[in-house]
C-alpha positions as CSV (number, residue, x, y, z in Angstrom):
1,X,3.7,-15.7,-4.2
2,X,4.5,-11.8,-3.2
3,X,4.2,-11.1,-6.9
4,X,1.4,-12.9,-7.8
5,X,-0.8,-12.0,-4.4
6,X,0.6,-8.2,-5.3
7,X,-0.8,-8.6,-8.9
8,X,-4.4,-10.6,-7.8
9,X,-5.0,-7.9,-5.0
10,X,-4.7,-5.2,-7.5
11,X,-7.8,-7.0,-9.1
12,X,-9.1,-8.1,-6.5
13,X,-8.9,-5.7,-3.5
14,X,-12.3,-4.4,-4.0
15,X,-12.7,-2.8,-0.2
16,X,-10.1,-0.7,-1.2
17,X,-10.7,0.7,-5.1
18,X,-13.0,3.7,-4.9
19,X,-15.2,4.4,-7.8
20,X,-14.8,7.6,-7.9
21,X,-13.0,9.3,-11.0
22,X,-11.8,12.7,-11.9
23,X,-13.7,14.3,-8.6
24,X,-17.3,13.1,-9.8
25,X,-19.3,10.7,-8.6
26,X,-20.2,7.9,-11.4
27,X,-24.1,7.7,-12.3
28,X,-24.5,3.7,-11.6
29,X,-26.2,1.6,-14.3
30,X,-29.5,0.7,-13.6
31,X,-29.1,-3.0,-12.2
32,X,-26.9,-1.4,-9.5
33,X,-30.0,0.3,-8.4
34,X,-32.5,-2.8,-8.8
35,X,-30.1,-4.6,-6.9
36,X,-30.3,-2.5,-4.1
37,X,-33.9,-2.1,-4.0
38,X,-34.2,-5.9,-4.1
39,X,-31.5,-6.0,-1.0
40,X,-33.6,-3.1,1.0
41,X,-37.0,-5.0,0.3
42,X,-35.4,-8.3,1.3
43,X,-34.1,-7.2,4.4
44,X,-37.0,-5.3,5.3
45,X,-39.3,-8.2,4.6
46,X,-37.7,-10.1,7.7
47,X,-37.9,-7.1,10.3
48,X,-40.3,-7.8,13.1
49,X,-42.3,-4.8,12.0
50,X,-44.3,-4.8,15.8
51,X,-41.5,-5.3,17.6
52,X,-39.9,-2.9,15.7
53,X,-42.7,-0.4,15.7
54,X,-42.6,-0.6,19.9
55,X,-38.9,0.3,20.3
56,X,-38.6,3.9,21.9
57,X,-35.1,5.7,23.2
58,X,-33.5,3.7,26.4
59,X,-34.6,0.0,24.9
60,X,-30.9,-0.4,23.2
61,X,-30.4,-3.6,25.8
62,X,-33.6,-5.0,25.1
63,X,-34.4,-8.5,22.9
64,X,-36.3,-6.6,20.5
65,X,-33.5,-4.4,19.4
66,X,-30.8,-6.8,19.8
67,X,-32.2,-9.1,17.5
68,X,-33.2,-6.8,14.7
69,X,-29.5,-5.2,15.3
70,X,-28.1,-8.6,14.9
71,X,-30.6,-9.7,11.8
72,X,-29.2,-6.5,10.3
73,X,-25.4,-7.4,11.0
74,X,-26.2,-10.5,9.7
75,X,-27.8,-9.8,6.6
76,X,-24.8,-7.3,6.0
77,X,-22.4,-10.3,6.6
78,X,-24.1,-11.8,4.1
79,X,-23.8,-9.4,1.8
80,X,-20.5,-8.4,1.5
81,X,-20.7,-5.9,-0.8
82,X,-23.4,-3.9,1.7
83,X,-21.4,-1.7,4.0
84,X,-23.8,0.0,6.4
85,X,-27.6,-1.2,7.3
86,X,-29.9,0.9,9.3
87,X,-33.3,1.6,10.1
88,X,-35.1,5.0,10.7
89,X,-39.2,6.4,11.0
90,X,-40.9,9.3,10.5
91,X,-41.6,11.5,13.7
92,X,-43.8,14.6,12.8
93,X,-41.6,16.3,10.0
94,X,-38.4,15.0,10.4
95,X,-36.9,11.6,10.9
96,X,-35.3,9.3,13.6
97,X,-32.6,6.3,13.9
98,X,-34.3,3.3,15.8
99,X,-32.0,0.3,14.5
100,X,-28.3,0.1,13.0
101,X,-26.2,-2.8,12.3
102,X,-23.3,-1.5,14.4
103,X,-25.1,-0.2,17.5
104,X,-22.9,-1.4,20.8
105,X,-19.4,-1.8,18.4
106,X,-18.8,1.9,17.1
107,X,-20.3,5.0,17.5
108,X,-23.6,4.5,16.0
109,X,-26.7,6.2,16.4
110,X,-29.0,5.3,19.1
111,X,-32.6,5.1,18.9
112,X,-34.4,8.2,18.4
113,X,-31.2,10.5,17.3
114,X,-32.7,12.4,14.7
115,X,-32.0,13.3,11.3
116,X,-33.7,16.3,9.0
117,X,-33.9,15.6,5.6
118,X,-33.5,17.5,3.1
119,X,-34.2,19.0,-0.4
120,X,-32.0,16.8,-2.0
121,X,-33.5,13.7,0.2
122,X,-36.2,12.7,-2.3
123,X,-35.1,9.0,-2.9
124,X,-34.8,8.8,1.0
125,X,-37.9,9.8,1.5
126,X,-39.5,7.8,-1.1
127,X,-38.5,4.7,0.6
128,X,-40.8,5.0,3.4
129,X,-43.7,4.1,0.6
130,X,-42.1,1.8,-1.5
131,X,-38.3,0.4,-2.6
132,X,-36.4,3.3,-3.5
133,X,-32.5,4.1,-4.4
134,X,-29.9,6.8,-4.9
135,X,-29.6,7.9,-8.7
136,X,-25.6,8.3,-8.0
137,X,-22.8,7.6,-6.0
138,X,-21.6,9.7,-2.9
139,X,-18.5,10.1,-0.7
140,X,-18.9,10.3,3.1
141,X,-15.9,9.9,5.6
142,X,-16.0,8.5,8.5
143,X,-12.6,9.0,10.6
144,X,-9.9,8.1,8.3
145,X,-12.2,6.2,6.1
146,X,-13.2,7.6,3.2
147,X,-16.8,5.6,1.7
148,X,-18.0,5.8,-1.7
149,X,-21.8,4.7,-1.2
150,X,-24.8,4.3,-3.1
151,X,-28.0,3.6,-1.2
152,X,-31.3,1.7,-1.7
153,X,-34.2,2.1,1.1
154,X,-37.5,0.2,1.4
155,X,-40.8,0.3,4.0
156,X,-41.0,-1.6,6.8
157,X,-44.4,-2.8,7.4
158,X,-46.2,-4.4,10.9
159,X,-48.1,-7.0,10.4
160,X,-51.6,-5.1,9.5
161,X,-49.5,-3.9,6.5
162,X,-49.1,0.0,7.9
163,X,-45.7,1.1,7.0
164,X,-43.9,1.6,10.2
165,X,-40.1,2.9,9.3
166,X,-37.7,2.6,6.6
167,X,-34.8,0.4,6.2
168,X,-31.9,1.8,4.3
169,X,-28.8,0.1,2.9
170,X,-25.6,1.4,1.7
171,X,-23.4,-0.6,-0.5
172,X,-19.9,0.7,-2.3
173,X,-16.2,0.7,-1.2
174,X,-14.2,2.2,0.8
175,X,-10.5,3.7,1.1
176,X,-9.1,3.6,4.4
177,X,-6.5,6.5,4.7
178,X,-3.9,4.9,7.9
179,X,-2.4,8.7,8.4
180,X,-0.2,10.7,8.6
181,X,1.4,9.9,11.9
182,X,2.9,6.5,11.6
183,X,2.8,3.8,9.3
184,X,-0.2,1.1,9.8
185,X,0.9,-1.0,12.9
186,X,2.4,-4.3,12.5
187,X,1.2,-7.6,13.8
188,X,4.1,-9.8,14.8
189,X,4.2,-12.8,13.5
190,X,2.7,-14.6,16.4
191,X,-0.3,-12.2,16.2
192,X,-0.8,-12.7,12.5
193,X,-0.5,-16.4,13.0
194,X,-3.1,-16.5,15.4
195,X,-6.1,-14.3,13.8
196,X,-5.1,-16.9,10.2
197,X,-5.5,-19.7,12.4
198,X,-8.6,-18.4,14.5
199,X,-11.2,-18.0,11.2
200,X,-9.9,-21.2,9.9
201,X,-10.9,-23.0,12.8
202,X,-14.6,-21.4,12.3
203,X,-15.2,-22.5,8.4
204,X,-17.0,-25.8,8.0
205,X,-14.0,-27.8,6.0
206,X,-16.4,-30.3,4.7
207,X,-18.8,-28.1,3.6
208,X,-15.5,-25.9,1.8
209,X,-14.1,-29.4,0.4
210,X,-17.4,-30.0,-1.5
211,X,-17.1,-26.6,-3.5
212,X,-16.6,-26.9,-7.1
213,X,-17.1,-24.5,-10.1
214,X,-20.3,-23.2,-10.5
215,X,-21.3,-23.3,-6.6
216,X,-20.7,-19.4,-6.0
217,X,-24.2,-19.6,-5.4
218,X,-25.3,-22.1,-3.2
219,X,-25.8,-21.5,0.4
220,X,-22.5,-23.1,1.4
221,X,-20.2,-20.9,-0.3
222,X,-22.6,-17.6,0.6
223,X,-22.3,-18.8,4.2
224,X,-18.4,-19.3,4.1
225,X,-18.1,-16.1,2.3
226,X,-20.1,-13.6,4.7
227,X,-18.5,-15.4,7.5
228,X,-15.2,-14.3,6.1
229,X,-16.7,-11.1,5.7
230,X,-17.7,-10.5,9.1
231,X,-13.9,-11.5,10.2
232,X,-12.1,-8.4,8.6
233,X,-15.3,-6.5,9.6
234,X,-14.6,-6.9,13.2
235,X,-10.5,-7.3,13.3
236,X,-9.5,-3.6,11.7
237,X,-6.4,-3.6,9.1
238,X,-7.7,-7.3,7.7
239,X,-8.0,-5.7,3.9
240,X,-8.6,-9.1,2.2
241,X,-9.4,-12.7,3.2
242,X,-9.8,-15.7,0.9
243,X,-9.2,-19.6,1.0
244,X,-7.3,-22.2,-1.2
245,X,-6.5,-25.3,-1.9
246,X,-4.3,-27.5,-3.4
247,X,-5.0,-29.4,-7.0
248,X,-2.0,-31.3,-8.0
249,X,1.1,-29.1,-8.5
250,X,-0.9,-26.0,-8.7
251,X,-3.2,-24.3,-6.0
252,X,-6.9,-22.6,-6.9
253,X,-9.1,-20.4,-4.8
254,X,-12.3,-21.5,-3.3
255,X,-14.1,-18.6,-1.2
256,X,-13.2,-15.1,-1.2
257,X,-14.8,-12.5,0.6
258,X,-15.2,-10.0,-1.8
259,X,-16.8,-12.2,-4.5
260,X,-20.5,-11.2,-5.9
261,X,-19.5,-7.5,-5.4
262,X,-17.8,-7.1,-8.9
263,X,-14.5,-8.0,-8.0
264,X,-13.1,-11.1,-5.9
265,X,-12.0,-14.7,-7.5
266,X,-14.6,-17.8,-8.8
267,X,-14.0,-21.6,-7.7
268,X,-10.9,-22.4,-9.4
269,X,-9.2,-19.3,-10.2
270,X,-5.8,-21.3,-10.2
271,X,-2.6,-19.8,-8.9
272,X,0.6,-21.5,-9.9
273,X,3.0,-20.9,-6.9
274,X,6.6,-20.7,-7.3
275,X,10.1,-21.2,-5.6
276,X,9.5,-17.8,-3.5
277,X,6.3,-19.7,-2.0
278,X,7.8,-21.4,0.6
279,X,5.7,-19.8,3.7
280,X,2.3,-19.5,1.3
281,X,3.1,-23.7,1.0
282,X,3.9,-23.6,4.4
283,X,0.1,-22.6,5.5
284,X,-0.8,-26.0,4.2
285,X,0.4,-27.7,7.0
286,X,0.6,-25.2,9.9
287,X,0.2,-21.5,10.5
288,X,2.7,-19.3,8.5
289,X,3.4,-15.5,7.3
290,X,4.7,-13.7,5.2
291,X,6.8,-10.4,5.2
292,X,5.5,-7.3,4.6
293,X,5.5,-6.0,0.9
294,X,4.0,-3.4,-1.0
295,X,2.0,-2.6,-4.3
296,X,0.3,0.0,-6.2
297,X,-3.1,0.5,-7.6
298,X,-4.9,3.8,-9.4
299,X,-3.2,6.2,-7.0
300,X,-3.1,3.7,-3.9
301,X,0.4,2.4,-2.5
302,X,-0.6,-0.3,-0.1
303,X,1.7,-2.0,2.5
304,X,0.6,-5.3,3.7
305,X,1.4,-8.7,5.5
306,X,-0.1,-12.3,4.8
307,X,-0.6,-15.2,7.7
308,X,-1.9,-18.3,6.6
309,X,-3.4,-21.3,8.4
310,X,-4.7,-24.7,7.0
311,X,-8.6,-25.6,7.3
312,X,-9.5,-28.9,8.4
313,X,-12.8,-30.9,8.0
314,X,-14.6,-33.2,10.7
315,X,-12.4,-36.0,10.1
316,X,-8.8,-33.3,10.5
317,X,-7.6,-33.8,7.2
318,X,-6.6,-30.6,5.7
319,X,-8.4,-29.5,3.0
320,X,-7.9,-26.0,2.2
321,X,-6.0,-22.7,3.7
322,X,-7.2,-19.4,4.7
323,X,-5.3,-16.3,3.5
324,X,-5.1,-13.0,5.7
325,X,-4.0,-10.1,4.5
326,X,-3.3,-7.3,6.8
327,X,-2.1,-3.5,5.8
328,X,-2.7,-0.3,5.2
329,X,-2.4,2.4,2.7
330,X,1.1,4.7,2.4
331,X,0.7,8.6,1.9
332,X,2.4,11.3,0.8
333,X,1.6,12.7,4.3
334,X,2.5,9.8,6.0
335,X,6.1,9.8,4.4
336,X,6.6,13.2,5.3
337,X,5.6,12.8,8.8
338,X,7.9,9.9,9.3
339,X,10.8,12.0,7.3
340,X,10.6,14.9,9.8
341,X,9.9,13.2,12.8
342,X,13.6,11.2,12.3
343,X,15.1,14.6,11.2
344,X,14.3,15.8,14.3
345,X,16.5,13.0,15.9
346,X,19.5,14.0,14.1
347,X,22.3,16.1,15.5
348,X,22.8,18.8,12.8
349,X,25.6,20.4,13.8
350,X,27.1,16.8,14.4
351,X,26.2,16.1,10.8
352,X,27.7,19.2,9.5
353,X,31.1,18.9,11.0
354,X,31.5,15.0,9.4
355,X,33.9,14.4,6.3
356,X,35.5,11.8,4.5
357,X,37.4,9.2,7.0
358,X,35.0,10.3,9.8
359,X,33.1,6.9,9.4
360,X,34.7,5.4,12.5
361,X,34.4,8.3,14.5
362,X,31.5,8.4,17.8
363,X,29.3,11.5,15.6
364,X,29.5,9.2,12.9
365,X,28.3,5.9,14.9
366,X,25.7,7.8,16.5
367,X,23.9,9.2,13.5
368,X,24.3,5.8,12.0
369,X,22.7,4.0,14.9
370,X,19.9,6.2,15.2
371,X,19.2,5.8,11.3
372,X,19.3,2.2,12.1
373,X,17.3,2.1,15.3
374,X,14.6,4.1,13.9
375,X,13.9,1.9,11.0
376,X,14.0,-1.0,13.0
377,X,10.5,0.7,15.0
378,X,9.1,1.2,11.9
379,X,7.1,-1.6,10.1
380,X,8.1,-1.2,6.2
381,X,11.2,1.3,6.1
382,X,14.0,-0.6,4.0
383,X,16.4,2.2,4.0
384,X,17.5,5.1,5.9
385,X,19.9,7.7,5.3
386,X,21.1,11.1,5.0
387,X,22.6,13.5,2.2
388,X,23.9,16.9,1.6
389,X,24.4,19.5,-0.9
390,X,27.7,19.8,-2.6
391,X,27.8,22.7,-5.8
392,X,25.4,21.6,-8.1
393,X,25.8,17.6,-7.0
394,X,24.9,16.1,-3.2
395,X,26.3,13.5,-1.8
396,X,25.7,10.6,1.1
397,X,26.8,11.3,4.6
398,X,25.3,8.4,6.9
399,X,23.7,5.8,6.1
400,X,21.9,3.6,8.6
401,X,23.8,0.2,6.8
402,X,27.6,1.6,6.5
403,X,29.9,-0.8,8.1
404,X,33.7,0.2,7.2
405,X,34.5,-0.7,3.9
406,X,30.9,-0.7,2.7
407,X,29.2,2.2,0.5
408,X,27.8,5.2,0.5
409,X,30.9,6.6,2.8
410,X,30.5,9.8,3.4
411,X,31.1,11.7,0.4
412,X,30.2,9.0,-2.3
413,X,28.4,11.2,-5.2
414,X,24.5,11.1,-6.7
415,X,24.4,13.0,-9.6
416,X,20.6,14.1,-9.2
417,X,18.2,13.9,-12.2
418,X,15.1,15.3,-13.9
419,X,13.5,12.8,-12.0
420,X,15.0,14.0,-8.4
421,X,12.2,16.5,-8.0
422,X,10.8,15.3,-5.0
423,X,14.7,14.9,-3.7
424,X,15.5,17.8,-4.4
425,X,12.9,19.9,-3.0
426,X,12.9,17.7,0.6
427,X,16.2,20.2,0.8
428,X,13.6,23.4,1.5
429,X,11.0,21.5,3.2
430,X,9.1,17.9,3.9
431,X,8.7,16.2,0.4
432,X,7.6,12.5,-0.8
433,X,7.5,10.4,-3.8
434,X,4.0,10.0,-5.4
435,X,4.5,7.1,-7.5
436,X,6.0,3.8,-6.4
437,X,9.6,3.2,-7.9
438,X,11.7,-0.1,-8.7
439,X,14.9,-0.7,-8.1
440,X,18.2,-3.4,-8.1
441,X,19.7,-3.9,-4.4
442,X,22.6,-6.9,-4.9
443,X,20.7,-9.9,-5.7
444,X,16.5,-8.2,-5.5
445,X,14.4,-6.3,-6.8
446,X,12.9,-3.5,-4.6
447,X,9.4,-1.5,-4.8
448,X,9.9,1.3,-2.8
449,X,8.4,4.9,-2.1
450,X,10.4,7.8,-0.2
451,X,10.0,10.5,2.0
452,X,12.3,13.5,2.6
453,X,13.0,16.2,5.0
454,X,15.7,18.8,5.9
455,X,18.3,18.0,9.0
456,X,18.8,21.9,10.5
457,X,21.7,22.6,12.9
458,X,21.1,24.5,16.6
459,X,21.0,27.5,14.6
460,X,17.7,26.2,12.3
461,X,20.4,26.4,9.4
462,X,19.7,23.8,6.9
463,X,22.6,21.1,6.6
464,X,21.3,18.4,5.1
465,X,18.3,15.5,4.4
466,X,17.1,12.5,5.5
467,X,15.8,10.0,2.9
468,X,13.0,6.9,4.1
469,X,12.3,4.6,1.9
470,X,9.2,2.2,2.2
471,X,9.1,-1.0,0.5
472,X,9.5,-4.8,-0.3
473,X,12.1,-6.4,-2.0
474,X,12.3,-9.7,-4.3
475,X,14.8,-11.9,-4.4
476,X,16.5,-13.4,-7.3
């Protein structure tokens, strides 16, 4: 299942794939702009224009805003492929927030914060008389989340027709940079159990049973989908959420969250699983997970976990399974961080002084364990160990899985390569790999990426390097 989920979130991981190319925003053909003019005009359509209208600063609390805020949430959930909804009027020459879809969960504006358009807001303002949209894509971060947006905007009217504010609506993806300072947390297993097994126990199984081919469209799937939606909306490091089921000897999807937003699966996309499938089976009957693994799109390297959990209908048959995915993305920054701060940990002068036969020895043992102890705090790290330079070759040292008789011992030779660049240069200072690698451990396959950085002795003499190396592996 790891290789096949690896290769169907590469297609299907929309949230994370950002459109933009070679620095430049893309121009968006035109039914991505009709489409969001019909979203904004919808949407507005159903705001309470009066209510609306009467909101001034201090009424976040009252039932007028909470229910356009929740109407907006709601549509967004909907919607899966709109990532921010928000309202805003006209107050002498400039503008002000009175609604947003995430007031009271983030740090959203409250009503009456203003904001001053400007020469290039022409579309903006256009939708306070009639549906308007952006001509092209833009890039906006927001913490460590980086959003590639086009937006639509349409009048909101009262009911004596006067336009009373504007609603505006921003649909694209996003790419969520974890950073540099640790790798994305993990869930334990427990954890991951539970979220698979809490949105399974809200979808309606008999309404997902009744799905077939061809119902993408039909309230009951749009209904299961933006409820799986709003789950990874509101549980951060959820990347991707779908649902299966089970079709003779093979398995097909039902619902996925990111469908209708130009990626995401159709009714019956079948997936035929494999000996490695055991805990994906598993889900069937129980709440399961897998371990973490990693994959590689465009210049993403992602990290992730799945927990499943079986979906039931009125009657408790099971009739399907919800899938979880939880991760985040690796970074060259990330790897270097993580390099440096186990450096740090290292006795150089320790490290210097070791030599062949010293792998018994308490220096030794301690580097070793250290190695070992740090990789067992760190979701993700396969491998941890250290090297040094030797004439024109380098050789191992410690290495956080030596046990006697094992290898690397300490002098076992790596000729480097053209390829050792990155290697190489984590000698001088903090280096990492930019592309993922693959290689053959015993009896798997690994997909790793590495980070290095220089061990210094007490005098801030360089000695040696660590290696980290983040990954998954495959087994025969």
């Amino acid at each position: 299942m790891l290789i096949g989920v690896i290769a169907l979130i590469i297609v299907v991981a929309g949230v994370w794939v950002v459109f933009s190319q070679g620095g430049k925003d893309p121009v968006p053909e035109k039914n991505t702009q009709e489409e969001l003019k019909a979203l904004a005009a919808e949407i507005a359509g159903k705001i309470d224009g009066d209510a609306f209208a009467a909101l001034k600063p201090g009424d976040e609390t009252t039932p007028e805003f909470i229910a356009i805020r929740d109407q907006l949430a709601a549509f967004r959930g909907a919607n899966p492929e709109i990532l921010y909804v928000y309202t805003m009027r006209k107050v002498g020459n400039t503008t002000e927030y009175v609604v947003d879809a995430d007031y009271g969960s983030s740090d959203a504006p409250k009503i009456g914060e203003v904001y001053y358009p400007t020469d290039e807001d022409t579309r903006f303002l256009a939708g306070f008389e009639e549906p308007s949209a952006e001509p092209e894509y833009y890039t906006e971060e927001w913490g460590n989340v980086v959003a590639t947006i086009i937006s639509g905007y349409a009048p909101i009217k009262d009911s004596s027709g006067a336009i009373v504010g504007l609603v505006g609506v921003d649909m694209g993806s996003v790419k969520v940079n974890a950073g540099a300072d640790s790798l994305p947390k993990a869930p334990t297993e427990a954890e991951l159990k539970a979220l698979a097994a809490e949105i399974a126990g809200k979808i309606d199984g008999d309404a997902l049973a009744a799905l077939k081919p061809g119902d993408e469209t039909t309230p009951e799937f749009t209904a299961i989908r933006g409820q799986l939606a709003a789950f990874r909306d509101t549980n951060p490091g959820v990347i991707y959420i779908y649902t299966m089921r089970k079709v003779g000897n093979a398995t097909e999807y039902i619902v996925d969250a990111d469908y209708g937003t130009g990626d995401g699966v159709e009714i019956g996309y079948t997936y035929q699983p494999t000996e490695e499938d055991t805990e994906f089976l598993a889900g069937f009957e129980g709440p399961s997970t897998e371990p973490y693994y990693i994959a590689e799109w465009g210049d993403v390297i992602y990290m992730a976990t799945s927990g499943y959990a079986p979906i039931k209908d009125a009657s408790g048959a099971v009739v399907g399974m919800v899938c979880v995915d939880i991760g985040g993305a690796i970074t060259e920054d990330m790897l270097k961080d993580l390099a440096v701060e186990i450096a740090a940990q290292i006795n150089g002068d320790a490290l210097a002084a070791l030599k062949p036969g010293d792998e018994a020895t308490p220096e030794f043992t301690a580097i070793r364990d250290r190695l070992a102890a740090f990789r067992d705090e760190k979701p993700g790290i396969l491998y941890v160990y250290t090297m040094r330079k030797v004439d024109d070759t380098i050789e191992y040292i410690v290495d956080a899985d030596y046990r006697p008789g094992d290898t690397p011992a300490i002098g076992t030779i790596y000729k480097p390569t053209e390829d050792d660049s990155r290697l190489l240069a984590g000698f001088v200072g903090p280096s990492a790999e930019s592309e993922l690698s693959t290689e053959e451990w015993d009896d798997a396959t690994a997909f790793i990426i590495s980070g290095y950085a220089p061990v210094k002795d007490s005098t801030g003499a360089i000695v040696g390097i660590v290696g980290v190396d983040i990954g998954s592996m495959v087994a025969y």
